[in-house]
BAPATOR-835072 format. One line per field, with one value per residue (C-alpha): residue number from 0; residue in three letters; z, x, y. Coordinates in nm, 4 decimals, always signed. Layout:
N
num: (NUM / ...)
residu: (ala / ...)
pz: (Z / ...)
px: (X / ...)
py: (Y / ...)
This chain:
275
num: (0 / 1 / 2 / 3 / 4 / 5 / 6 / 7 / 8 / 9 / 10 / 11 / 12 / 13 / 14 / 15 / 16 / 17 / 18 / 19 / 20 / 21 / 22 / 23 / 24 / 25 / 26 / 27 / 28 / 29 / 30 / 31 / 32 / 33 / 34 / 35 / 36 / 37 / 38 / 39 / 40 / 41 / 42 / 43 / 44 / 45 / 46 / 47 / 48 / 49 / 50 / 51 / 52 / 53 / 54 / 55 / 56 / 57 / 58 / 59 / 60 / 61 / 62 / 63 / 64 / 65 / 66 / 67 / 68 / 69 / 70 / 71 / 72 / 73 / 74 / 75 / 76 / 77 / 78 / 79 / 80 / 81 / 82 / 83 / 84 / 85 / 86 / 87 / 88 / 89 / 90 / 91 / 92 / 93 / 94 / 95 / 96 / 97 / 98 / 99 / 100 / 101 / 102 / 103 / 104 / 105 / 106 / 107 / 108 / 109 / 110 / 111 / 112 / 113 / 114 / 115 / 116 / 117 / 118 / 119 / 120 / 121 / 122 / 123 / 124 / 125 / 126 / 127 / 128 / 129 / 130 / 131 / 132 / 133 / 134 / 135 / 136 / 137 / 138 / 139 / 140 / 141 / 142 / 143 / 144 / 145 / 146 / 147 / 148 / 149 / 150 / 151 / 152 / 153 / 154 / 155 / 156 / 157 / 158 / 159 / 160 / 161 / 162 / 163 / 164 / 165 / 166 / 167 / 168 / 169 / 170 / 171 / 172 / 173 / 174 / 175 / 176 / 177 / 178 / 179 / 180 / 181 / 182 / 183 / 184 / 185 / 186 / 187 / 188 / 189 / 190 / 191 / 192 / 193 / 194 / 195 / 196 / 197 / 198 / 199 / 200 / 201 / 202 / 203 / 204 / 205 / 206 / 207 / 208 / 209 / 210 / 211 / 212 / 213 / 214 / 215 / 216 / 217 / 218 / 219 / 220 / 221 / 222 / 223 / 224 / 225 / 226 / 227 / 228 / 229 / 230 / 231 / 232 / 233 / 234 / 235 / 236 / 237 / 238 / 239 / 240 / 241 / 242 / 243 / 244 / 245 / 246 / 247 / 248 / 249 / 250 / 251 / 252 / 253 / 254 / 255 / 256 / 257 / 258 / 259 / 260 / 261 / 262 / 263 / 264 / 265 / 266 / 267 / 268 / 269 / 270 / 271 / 272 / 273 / 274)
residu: (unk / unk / unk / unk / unk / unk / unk / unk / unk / unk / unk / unk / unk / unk / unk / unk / unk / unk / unk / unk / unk / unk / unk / unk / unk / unk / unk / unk / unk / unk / unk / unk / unk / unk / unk / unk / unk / unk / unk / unk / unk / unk / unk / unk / unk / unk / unk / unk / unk / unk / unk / unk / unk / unk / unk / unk / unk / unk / unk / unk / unk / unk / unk / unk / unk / unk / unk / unk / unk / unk / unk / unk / unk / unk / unk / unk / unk / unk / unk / unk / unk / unk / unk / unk / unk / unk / unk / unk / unk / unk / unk / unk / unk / unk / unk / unk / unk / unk / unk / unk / unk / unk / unk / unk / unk / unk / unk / unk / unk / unk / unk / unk / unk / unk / unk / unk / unk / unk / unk / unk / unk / unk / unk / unk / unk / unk / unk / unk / unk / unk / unk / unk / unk / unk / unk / unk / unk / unk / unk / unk / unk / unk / unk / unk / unk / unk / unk / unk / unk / unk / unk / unk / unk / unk / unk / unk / unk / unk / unk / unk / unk / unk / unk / unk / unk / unk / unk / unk / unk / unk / unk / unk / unk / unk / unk / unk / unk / unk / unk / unk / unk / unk / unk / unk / unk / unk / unk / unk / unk / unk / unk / unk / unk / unk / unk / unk / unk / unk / unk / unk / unk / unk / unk / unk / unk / unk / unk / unk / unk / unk / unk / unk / unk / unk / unk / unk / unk / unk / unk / unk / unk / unk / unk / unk / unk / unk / unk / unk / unk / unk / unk / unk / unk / unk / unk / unk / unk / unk / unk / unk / unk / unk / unk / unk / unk / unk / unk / unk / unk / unk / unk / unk / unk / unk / unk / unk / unk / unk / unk / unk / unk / unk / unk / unk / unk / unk / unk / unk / unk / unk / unk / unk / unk / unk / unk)
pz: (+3.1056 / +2.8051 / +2.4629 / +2.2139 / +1.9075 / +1.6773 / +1.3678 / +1.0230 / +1.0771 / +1.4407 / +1.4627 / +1.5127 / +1.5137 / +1.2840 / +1.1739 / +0.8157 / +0.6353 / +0.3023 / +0.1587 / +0.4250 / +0.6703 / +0.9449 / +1.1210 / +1.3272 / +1.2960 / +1.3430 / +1.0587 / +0.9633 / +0.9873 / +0.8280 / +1.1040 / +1.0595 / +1.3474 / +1.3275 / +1.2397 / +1.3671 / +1.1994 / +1.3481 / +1.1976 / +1.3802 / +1.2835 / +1.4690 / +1.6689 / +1.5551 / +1.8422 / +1.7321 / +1.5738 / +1.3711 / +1.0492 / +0.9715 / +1.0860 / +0.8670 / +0.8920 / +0.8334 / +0.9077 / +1.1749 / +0.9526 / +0.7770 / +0.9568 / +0.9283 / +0.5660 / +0.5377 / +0.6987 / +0.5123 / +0.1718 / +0.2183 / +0.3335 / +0.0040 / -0.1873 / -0.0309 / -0.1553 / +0.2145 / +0.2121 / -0.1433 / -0.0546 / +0.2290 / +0.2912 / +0.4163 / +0.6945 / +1.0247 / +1.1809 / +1.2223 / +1.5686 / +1.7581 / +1.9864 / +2.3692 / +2.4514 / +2.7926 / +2.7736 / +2.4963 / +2.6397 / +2.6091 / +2.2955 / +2.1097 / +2.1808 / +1.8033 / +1.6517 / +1.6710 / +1.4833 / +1.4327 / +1.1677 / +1.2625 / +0.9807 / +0.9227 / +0.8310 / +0.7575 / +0.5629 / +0.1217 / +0.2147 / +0.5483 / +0.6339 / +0.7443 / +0.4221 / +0.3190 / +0.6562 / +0.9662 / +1.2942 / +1.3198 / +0.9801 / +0.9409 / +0.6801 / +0.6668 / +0.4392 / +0.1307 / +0.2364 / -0.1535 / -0.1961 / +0.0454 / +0.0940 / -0.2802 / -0.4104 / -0.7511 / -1.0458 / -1.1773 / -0.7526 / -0.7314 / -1.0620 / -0.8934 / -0.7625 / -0.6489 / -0.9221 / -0.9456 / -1.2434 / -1.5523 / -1.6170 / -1.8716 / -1.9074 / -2.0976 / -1.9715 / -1.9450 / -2.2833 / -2.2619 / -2.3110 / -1.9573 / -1.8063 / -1.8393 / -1.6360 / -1.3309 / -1.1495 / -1.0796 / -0.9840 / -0.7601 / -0.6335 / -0.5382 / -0.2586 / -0.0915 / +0.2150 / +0.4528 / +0.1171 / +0.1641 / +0.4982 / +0.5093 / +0.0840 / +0.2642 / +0.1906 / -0.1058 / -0.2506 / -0.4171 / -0.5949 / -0.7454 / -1.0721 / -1.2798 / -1.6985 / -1.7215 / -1.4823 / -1.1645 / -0.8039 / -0.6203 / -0.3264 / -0.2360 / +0.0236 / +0.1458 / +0.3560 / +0.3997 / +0.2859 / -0.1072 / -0.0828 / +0.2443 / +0.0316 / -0.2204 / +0.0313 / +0.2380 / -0.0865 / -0.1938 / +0.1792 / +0.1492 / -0.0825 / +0.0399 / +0.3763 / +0.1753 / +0.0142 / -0.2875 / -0.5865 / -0.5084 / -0.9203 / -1.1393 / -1.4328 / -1.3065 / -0.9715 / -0.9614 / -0.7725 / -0.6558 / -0.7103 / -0.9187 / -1.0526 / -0.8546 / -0.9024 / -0.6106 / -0.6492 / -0.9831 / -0.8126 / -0.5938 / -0.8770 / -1.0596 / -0.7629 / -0.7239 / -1.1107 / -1.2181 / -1.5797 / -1.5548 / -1.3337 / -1.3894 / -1.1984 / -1.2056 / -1.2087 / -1.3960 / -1.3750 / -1.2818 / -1.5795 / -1.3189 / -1.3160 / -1.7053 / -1.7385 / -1.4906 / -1.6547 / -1.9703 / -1.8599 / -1.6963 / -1.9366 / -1.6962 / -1.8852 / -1.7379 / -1.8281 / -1.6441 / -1.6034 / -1.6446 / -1.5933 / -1.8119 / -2.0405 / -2.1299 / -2.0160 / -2.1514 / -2.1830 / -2.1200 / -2.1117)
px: (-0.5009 / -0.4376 / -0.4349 / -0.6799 / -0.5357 / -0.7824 / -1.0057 / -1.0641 / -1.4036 / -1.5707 / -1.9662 / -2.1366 / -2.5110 / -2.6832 / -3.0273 / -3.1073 / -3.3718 / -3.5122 / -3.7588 / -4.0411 / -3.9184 / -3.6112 / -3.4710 / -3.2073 / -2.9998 / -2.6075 / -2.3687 / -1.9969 / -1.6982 / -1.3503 / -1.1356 / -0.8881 / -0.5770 / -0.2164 / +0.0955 / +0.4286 / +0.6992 / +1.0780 / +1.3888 / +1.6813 / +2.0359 / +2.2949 / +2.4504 / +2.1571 / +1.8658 / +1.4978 / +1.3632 / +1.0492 / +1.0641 / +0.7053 / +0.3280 / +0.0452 / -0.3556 / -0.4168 / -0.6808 / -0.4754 / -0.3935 / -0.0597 / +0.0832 / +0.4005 / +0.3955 / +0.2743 / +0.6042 / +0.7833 / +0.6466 / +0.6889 / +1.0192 / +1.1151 / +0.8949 / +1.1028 / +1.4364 / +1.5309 / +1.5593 / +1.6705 / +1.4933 / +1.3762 / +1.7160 / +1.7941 / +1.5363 / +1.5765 / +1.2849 / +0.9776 / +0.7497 / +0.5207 / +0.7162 / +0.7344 / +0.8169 / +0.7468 / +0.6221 / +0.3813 / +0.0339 / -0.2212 / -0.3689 / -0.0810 / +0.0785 / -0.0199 / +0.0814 / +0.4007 / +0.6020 / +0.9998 / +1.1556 / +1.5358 / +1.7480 / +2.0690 / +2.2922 / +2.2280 / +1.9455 / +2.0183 / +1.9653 / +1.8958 / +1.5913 / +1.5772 / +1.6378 / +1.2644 / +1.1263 / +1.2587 / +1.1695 / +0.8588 / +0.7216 / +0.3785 / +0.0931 / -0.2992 / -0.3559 / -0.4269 / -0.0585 / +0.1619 / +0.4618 / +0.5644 / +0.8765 / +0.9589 / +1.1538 / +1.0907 / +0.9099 / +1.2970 / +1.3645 / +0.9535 / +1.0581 / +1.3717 / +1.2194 / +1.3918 / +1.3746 / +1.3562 / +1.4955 / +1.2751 / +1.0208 / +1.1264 / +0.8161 / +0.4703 / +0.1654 / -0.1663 / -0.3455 / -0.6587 / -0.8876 / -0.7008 / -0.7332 / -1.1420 / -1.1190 / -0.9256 / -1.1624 / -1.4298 / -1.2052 / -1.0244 / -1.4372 / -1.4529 / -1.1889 / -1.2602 / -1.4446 / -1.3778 / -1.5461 / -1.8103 / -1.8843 / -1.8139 / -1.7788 / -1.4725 / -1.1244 / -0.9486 / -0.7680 / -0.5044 / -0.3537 / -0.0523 / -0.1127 / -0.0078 / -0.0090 / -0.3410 / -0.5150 / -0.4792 / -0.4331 / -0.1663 / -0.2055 / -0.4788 / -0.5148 / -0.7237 / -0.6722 / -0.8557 / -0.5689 / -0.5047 / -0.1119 / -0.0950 / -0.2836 / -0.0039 / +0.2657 / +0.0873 / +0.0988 / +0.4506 / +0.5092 / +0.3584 / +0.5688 / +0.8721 / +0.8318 / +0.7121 / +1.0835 / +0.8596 / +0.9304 / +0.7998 / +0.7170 / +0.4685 / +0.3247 / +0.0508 / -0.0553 / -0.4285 / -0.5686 / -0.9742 / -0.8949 / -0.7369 / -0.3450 / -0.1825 / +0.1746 / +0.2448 / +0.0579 / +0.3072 / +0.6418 / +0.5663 / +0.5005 / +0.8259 / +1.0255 / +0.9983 / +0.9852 / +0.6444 / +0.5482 / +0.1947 / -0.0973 / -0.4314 / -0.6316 / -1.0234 / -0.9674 / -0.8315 / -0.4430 / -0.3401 / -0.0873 / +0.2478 / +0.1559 / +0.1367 / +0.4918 / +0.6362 / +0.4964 / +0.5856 / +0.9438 / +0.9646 / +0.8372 / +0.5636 / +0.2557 / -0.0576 / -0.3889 / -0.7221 / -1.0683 / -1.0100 / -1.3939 / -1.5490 / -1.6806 / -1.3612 / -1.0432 / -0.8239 / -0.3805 / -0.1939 / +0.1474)
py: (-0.3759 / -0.6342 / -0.4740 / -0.5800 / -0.6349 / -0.4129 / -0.5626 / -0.4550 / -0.2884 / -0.1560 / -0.2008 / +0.1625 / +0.2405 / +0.4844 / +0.6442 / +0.5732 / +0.8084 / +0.6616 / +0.8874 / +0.9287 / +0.6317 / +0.6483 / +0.3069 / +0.3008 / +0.0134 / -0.1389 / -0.0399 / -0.0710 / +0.1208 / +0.0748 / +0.0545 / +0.3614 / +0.3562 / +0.5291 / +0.3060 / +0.4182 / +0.2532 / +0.2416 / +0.1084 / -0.0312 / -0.2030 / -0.3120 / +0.0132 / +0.1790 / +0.1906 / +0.2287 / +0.5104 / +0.6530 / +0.7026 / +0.7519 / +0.7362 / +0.6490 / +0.6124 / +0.2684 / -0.0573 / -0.2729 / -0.5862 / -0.6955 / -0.4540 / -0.6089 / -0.6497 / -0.2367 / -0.1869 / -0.4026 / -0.2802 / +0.1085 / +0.0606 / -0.1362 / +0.1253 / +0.4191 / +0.2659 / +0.2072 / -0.2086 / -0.3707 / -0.7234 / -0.9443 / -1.0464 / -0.6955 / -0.7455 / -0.9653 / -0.9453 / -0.7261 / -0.7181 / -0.4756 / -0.2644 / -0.3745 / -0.0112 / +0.0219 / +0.3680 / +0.2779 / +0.2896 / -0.0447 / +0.1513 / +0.2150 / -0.1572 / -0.2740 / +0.0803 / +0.0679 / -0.1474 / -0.2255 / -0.3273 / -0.4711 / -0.4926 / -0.6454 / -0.3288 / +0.0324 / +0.0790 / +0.1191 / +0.5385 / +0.7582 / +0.6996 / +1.1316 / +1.1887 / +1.2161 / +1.1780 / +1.2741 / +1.1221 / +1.3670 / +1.2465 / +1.1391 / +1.1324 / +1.0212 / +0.7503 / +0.9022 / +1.1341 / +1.0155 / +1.2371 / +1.5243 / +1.7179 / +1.7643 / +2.0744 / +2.0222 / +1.8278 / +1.6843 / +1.5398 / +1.4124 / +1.2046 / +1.0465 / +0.7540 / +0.4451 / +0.2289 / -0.2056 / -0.3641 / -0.3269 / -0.6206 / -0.8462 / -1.1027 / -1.0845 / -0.8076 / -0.9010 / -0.8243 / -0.5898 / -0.8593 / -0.9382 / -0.6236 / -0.5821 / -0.9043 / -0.7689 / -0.4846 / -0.7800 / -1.0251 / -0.8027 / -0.6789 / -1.0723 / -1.0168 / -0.7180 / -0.8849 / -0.5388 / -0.3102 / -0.5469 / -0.4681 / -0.1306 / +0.0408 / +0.2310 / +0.0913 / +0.0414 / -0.2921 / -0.3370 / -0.6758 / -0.8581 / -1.0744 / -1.2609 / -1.2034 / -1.4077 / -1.2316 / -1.4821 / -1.2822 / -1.3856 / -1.1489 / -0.8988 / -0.6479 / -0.3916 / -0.0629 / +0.2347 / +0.4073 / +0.2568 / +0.3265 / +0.1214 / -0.1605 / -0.1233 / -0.1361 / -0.4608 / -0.6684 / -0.5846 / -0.6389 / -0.9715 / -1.0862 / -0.9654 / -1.1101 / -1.4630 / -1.4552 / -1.4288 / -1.1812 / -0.8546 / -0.7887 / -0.8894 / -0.8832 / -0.6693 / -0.4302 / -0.3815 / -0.1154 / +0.0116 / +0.3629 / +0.6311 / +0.5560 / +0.8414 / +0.9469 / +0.7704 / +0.4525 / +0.4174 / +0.4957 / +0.2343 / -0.0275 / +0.1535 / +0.0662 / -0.3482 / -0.3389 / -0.4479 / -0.4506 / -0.2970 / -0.1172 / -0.1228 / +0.1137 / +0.1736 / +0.5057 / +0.7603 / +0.8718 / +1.1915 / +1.3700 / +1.3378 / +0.9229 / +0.8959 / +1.1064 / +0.8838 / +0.5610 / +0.6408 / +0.7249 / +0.3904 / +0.1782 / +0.0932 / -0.0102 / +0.2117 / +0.1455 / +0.3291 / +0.2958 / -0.0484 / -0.2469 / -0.5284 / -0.3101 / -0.0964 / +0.0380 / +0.2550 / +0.2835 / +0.5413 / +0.4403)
């Protein structure tokens, strides 16, 4: 049997009750499917290095990005190609969940070092397999950004022009976005995934695979700023992250140690810095 490659969303039927009346009628669903990810270099053969929960899409740049967010790959260069895995054991199903990414040389650090080849996480899965407050705050860590941040004036702009590109929260209100811009505000990539650090990952991702630099000025995000939503925008080096949530106490003490601008609750009306 041919694979089908999966979609963003998967049509379902419900029963809706609204006070006194019940219809049944066809709904939405975020499409939520595991990603294996394997690494290989030459004299190296294939091997996983971690499994998330994610919507099929980009898959290639997801990959991409949470290897460069892990500390694994120091740039596109590092990477030769990236493909779905023609495994012949994998069944039909699992034909575009697995991906490989073939780099050119051992990777910057072991990828068993955090995560061994039985590693795997759901989407919302951030940090695991810390000993210690001190080791959770050694992050890999890009150069520091140099250029302007948006202002706040800026920032009260960014939730609803990020909410103008979310076609699959749209259809479904179940995945999260995320968003590289620029200081004035203008998106340069956007992506969505029911799991918000795969969105992160997929637009650093994007831009590595694009040869384009992975920093910004600014990474917006749908949800909360998590401690692990700012170690990823730590490690390419952006200048700021805007979240329309709040942060939790671990991602303001990392901000504020990396000179990473943090602001929160960020919407037209207000929003409010942290870091």
């Amino acid at each position: 049997m041919t694979a089908r490659r999966p979609g963003p969303t998967v049509r379902t039927r419900v029963r809706e009750y609204t006070g006194s009346t019940e219809r049944s009628r066809e709904d939405r669903l975020a499409t939520e499917e595991p990603l294996e990810i394997r690494v290989e270099w030459p004299g190296a053969p294939a091997r996983p290095v971690w499994v998330t929960m994610r919507t099929p899409g980009h898959d290639f740049e997801l990959a991409a990005g949470w290897l460069r967010h892990e500390g694994f790959v120091a740039g596109g260069s590092t990477i030769r190609s990236v493909a779905y895995c023609t495994d012949e054991t994998l069944s039909a199903e699992q034909e575009f969940n697995v991906v490989t990414v073939t780099l050119g040389g051992p990777p910057a650090r072991d990828p068993g070092h955090r995560h061994d080849a039985a590693s795997s996480g759901s989407a919302a899965c951030g940090v695991c397999g810390k000993d210690s407050v001190a080791a959770v705050l050694d992050v890999p860590r890009g150069e520091s950004w140099s250029g302007p941040v948006p202002t706040a004036d800026v920032v009260r702009t960014l939730p609803d022009r990020l909410r103008d590109h979310q076609p699959a929260f749209a259809r479904t209100g179940g995945v999260h976005a995320a968003a590289l811009a620029d200081v004035e505000g203008r998106l340069l990539v956007i992506r969505e995934d029911v799991g918000r650090h795969n969105a992160v990952d997929k637009v650093t991702g994007s831009r590595l695979l694009g040869a384009e630099p992975e920093a910004g000025a600014c990474l917006v995000v749908s949800g909360r700023a998590g401690f692990e939503l700012v170690q990823k925008a730590v490690a390419v080096g952006t200048g700021s992250l805007v979240a329309v949530g709040a942060p939790s106490s671990l991602a303001v003490r990392l901000a504020e140690e990396a000179g990473l601008v943090l602001y929160g609750f960020a919407s037209a009306e207000r929003c409010v810095r942290y870091a």
